[in-house]
VEXTORFI-77037 format. One record per residue (C-alpha): residue number from 1; y, x, z. Coordinates in Angstrom, 3 decimals, always signed. Layout:
(NUM, (Y, X, Z)) ...
***
This chain:
(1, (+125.082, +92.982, +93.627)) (2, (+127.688, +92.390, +91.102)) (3, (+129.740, +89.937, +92.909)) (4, (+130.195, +92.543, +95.815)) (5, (+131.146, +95.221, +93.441)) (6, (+133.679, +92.827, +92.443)) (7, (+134.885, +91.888, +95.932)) (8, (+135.029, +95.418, +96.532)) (9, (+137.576, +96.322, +94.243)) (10, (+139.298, +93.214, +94.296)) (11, (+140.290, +94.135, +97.838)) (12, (+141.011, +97.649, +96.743)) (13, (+138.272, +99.415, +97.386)) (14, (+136.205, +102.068, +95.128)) (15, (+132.244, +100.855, +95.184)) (16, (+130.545, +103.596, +94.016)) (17, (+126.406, +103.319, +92.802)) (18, (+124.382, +106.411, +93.313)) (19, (+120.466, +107.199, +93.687)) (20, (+118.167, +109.843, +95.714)) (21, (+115.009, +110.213, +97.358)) (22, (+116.523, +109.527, +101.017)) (23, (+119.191, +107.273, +101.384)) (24, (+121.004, +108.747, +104.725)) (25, (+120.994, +112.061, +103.131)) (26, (+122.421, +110.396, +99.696)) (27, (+125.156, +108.800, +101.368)) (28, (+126.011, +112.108, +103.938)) (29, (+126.247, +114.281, +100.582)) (30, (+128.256, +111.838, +98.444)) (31, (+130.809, +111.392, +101.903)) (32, (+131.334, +115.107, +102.710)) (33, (+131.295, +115.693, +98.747)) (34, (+134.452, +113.060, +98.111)) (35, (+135.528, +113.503, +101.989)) (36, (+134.734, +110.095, +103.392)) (37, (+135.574, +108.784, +106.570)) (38, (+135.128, +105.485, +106.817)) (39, (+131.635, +104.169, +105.446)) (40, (+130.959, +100.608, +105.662)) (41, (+127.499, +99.564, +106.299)) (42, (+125.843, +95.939, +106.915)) (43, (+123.107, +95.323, +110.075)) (44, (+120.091, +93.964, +108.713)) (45, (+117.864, +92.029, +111.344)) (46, (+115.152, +94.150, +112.452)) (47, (+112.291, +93.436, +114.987)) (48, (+112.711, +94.636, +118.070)) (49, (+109.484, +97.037, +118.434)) (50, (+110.487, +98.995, +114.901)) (51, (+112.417, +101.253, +117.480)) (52, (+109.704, +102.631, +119.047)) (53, (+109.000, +103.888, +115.637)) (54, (+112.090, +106.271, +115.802)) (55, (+115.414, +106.385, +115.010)) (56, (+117.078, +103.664, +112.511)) (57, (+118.718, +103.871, +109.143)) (58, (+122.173, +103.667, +111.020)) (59, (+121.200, +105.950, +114.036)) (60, (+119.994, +108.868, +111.054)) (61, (+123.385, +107.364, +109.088)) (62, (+125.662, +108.418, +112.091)) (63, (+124.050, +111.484, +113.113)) (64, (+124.121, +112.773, +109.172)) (65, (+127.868, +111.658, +108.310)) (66, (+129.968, +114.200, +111.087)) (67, (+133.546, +113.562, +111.154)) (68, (+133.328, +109.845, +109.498)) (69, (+133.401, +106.635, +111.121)) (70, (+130.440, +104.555, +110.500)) (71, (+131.270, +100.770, +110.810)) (72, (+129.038, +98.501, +111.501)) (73, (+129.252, +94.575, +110.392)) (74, (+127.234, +91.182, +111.061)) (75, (+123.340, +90.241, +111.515)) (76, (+122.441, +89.521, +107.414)) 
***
């Protein structure tokens, strides 16, 4: 985790670590709160069937962060 923090402010970016009960909700507060709007996020692979199960982290990510971008990046 570190080494991204690194990366991440090597290539001028702020990485920020914060905790909560519910991530999408953690992340929608801290974004209106410092008025994000870009938000970088990685795909992780998923089965295909966990979407019957409802909507994913980045579907809930998208619909919670209004007026920021959500970007998307890779298969990890």
């Amino acid at each position: 985790m570190s080494n991204n923090l690194a990366l991440a402010t090597q290539l001028g970016g702020t990485p920020f670590e914060f905790k909560g009960a519910d991530v999408v909700s953690t992340i929608a507060t801290f974004a209106k709160e410092y008025g994000i709007t870009q938000i970088l996020v990685g795909r992780t692979r998923q089965p295909w069937y966990k979407r019957w199960f409802g909507p994913s982290f980045l579907d809930r990510l998208a619909l919670a962060v209004e007026g920021a971008d959500v970007i998307i990046v890779g298969n990890f």
